[in-house]
LUMKOLNU-203090 format. One record per atom (N, C-alpha, C): residue in three letters; chain; x, y, z. Coordinates in nm, 2 decimals, padded with zeros to 4 digits, always signed. Layout:
BEGIN
SITE type mol     xx     yy     zz
SITE  ALA   A      X      Y      Z
...
END
This chain:
BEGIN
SITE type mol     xx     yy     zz
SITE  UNK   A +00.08 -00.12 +00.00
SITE  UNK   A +00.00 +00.00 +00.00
SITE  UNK   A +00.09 +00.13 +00.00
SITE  UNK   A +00.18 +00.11 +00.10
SITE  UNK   A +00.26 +00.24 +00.13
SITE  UNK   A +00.37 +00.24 -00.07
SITE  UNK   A +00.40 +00.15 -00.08
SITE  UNK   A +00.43 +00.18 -00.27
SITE  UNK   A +00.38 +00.23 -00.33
SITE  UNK   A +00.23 +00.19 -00.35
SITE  UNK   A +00.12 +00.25 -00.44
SITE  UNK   A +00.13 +00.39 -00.43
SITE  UNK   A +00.10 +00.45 -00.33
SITE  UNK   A +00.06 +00.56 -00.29
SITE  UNK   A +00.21 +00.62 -00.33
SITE  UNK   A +00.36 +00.58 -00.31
SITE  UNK   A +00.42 +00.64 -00.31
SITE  UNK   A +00.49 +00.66 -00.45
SITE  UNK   A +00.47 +00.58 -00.55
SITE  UNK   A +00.45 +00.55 -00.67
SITE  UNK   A +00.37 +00.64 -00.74
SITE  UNK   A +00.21 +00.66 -00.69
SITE  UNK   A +00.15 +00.72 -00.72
SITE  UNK   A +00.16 +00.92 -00.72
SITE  UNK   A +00.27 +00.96 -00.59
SITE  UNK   A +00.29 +01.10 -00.56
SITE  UNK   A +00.43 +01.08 -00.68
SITE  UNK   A +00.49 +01.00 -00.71
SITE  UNK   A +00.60 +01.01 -00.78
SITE  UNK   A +00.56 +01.04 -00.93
SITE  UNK   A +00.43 +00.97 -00.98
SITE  UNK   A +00.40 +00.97 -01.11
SITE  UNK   A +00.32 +01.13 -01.12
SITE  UNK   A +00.24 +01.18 -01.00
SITE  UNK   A +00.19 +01.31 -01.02
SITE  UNK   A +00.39 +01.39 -01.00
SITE  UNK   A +00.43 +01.36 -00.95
SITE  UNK   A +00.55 +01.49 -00.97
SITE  UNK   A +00.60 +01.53 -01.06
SITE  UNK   A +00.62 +01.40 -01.14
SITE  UNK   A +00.68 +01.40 -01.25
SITE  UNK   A +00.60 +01.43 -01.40
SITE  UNK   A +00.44 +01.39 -01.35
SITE  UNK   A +00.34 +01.49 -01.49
SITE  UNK   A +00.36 +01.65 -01.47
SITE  UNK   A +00.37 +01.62 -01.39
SITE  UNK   A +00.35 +01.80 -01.31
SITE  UNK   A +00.47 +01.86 -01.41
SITE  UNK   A +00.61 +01.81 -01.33
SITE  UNK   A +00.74 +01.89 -01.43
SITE  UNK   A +00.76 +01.84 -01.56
SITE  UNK   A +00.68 +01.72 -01.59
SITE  UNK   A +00.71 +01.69 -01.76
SITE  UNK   A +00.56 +01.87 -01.82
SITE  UNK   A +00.49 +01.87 -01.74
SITE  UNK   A +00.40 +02.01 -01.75
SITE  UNK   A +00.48 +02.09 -01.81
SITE  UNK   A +00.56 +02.13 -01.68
SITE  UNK   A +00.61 +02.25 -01.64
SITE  UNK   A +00.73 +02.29 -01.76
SITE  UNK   A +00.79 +02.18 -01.80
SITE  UNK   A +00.88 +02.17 -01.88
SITE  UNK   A +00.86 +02.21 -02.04
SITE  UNK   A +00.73 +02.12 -02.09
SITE  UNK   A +00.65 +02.13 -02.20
SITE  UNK   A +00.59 +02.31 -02.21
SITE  UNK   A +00.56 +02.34 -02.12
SITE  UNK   A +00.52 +02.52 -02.10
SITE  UNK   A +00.60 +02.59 -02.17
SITE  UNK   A +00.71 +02.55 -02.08
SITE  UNK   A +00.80 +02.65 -02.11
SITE  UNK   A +00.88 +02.65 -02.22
SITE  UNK   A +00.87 +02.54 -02.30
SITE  UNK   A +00.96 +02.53 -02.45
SITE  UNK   A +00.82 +02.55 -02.56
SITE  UNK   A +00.73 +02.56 -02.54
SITE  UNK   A +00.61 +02.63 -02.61
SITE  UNK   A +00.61 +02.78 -02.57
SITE  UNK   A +00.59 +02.85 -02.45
SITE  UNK   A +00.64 +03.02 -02.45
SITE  UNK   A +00.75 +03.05 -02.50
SITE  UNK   A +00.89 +02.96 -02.51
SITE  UNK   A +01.01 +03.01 -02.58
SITE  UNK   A +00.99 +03.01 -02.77
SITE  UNK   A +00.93 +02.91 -02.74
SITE  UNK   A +00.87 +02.92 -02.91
SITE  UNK   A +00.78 +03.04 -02.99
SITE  UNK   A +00.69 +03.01 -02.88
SITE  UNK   A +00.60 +03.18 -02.91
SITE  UNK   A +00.68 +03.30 -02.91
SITE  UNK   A +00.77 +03.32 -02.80
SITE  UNK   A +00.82 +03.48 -02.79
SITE  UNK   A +00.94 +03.44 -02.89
SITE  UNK   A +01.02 +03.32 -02.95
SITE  UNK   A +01.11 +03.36 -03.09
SITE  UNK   A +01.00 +03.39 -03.18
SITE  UNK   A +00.92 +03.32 -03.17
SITE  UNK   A +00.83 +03.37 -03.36
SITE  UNK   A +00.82 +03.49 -03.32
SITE  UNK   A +00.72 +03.51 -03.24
SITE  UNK   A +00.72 +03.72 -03.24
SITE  UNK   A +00.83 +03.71 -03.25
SITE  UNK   A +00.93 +03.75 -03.18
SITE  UNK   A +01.06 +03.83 -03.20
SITE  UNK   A +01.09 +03.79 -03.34
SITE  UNK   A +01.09 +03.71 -03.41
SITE  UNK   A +01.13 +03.66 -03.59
SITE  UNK   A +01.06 +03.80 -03.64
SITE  UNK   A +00.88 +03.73 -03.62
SITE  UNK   A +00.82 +03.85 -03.72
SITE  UNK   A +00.82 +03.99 -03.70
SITE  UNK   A +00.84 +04.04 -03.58
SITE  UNK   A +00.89 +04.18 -03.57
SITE  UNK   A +01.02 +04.20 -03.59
SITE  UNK   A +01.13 +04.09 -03.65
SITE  UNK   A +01.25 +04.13 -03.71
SITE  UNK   A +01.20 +04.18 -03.85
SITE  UNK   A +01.14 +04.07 -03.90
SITE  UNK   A +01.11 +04.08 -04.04
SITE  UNK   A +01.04 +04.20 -04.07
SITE  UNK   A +00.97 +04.23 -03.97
SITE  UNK   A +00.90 +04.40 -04.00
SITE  UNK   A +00.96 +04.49 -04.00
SITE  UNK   A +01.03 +04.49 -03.92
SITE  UNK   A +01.17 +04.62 -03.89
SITE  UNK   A +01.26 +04.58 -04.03
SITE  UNK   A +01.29 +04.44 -04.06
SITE  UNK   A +01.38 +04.48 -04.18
SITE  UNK   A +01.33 +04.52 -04.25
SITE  UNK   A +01.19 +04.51 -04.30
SITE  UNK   A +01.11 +04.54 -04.46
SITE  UNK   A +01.09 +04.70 -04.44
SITE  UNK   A +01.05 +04.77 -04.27
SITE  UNK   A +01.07 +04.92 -04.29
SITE  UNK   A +01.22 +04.95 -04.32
SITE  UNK   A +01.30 +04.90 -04.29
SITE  UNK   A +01.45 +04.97 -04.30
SITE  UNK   A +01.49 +04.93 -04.44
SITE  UNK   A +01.43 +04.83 -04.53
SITE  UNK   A +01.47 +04.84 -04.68
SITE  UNK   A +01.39 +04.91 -04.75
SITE  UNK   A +01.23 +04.98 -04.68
SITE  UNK   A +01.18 +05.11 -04.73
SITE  UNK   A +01.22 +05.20 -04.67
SITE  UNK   A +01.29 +05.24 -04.62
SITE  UNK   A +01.38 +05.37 -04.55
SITE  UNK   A +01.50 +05.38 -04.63
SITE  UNK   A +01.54 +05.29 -04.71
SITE  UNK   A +01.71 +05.30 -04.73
SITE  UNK   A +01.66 +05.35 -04.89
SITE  UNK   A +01.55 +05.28 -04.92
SITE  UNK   A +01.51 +05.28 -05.06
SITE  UNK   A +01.47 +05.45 -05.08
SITE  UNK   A +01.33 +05.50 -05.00
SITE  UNK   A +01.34 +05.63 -04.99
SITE  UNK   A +01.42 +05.71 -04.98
SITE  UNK   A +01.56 +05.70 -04.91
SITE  UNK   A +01.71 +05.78 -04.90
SITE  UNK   A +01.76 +05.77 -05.02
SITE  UNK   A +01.76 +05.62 -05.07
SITE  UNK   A +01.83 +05.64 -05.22
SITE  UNK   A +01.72 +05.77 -05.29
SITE  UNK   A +01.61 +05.75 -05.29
SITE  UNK   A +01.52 +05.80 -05.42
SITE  UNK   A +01.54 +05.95 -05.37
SITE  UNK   A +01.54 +05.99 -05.26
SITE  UNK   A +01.56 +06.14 -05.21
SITE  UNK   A +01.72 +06.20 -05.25
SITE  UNK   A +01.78 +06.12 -05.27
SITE  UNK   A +01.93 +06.17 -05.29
SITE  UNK   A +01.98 +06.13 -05.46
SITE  UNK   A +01.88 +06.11 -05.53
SITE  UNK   A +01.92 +06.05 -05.65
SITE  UNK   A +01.95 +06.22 -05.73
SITE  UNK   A +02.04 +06.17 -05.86
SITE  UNK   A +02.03 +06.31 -05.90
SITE  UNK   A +01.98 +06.35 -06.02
SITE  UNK   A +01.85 +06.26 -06.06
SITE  UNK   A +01.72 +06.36 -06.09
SITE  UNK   A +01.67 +06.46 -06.03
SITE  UNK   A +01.65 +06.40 -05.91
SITE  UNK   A +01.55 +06.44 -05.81
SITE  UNK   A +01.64 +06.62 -05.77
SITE  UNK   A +01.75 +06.56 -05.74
SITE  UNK   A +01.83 +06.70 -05.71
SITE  UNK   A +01.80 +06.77 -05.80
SITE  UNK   A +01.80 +06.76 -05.95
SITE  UNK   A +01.81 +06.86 -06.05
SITE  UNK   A +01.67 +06.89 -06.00
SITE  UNK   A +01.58 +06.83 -06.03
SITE  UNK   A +01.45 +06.84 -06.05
SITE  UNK   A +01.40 +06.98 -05.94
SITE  UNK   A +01.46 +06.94 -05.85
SITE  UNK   A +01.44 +07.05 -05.72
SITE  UNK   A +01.51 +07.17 -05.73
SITE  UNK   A +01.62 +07.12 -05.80
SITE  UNK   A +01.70 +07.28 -05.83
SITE  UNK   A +01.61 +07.33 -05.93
SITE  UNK   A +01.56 +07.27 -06.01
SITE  UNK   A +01.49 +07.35 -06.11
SITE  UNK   A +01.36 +07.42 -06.05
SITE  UNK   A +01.27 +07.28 -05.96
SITE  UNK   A +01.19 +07.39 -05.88
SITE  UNK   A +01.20 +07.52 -05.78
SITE  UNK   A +01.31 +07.52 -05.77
SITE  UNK   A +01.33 +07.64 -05.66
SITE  UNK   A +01.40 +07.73 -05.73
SITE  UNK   A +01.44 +07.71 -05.88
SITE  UNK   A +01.48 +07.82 -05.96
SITE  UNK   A +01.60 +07.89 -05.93
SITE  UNK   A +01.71 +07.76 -05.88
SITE  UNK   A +01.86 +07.77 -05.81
SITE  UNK   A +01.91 +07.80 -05.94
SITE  UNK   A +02.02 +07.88 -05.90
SITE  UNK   A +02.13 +07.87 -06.06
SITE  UNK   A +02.25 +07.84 -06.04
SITE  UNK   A +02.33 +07.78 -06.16
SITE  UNK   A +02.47 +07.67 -06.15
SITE  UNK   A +02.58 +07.83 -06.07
SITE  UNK   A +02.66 +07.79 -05.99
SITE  UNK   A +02.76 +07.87 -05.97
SITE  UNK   A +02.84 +07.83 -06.07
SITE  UNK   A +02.95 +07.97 -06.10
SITE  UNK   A +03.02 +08.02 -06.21
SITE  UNK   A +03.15 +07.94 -06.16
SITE  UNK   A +03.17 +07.99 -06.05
SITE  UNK   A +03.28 +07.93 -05.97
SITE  UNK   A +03.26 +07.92 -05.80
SITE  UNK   A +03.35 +07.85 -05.77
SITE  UNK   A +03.34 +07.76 -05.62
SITE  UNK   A +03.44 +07.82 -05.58
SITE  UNK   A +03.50 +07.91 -05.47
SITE  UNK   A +03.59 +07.96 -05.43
SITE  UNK   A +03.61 +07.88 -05.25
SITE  UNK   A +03.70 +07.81 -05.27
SITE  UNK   A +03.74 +07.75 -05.11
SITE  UNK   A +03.81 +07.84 -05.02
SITE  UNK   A +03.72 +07.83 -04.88
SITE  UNK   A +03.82 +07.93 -04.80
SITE  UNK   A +03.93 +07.86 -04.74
SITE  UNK   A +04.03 +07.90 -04.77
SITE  UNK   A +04.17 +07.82 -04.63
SITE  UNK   A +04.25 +07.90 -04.55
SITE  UNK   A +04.25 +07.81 -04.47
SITE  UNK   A +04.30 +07.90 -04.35
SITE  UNK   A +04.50 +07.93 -04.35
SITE  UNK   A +04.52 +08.05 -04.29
SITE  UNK   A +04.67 +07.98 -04.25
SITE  UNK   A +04.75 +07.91 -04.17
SITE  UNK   A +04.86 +07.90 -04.15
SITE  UNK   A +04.88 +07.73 -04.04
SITE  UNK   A +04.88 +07.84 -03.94
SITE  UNK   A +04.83 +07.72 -03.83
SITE  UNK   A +04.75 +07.74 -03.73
SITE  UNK   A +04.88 +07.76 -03.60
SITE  UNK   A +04.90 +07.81 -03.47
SITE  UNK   A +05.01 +07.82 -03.40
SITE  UNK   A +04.93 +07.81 -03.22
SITE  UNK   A +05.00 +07.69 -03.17
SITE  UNK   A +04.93 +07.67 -03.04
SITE  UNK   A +05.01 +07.69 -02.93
SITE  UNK   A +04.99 +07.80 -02.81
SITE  UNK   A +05.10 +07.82 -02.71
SITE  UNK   A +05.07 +07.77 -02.64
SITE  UNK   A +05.17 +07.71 -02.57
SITE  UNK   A +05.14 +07.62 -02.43
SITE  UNK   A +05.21 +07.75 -02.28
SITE  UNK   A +05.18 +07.77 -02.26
SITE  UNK   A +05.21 +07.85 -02.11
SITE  UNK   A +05.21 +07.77 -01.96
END
């Protein structure tokens, strides 16, 4: 009798943590997939972000805006430079 019974608390322990065990490798599963598909979202916005930066910096588009805002070519580009520079230590 005292086997049965103690057989019996042994076989609930171990449904219990075969439970406990089974839970928790099904929650790890769930929170990778989310975490997957909100990679995969974040990547598809950042290859329409990169795509929009290309299309914003293309140079049609430049022209096109210089033409809308009715910019005109400079004749010349004149660089300012400095002369060499002198540092006192005191």
């Amino acid at each position: 009798m005292r086997l049965n019974v103690g057989l019996m608390v042994l076989l609930v322990i171990s449904s219990v943590g075969n439970l406990i065990v089974s839970n928790h490798g099904a929650n790890q599963r769930y929170a990778f997939s989310k975490s997957m598909a909100e990679y995969r979202a974040l990547q598809s916005e950042h290859q329409k972000l990169l795509n929009r930066v290309a299309e914003l910096q293309s140079p049609n588009r430049l022209i096109t805006e210089s033409e809308r805002l009715q910019l005109v070519n400079a004749a010349d580009i004149a660089y300012v430079t400095t002369g060499g520079a002198v540092a006192l230590n005191r």
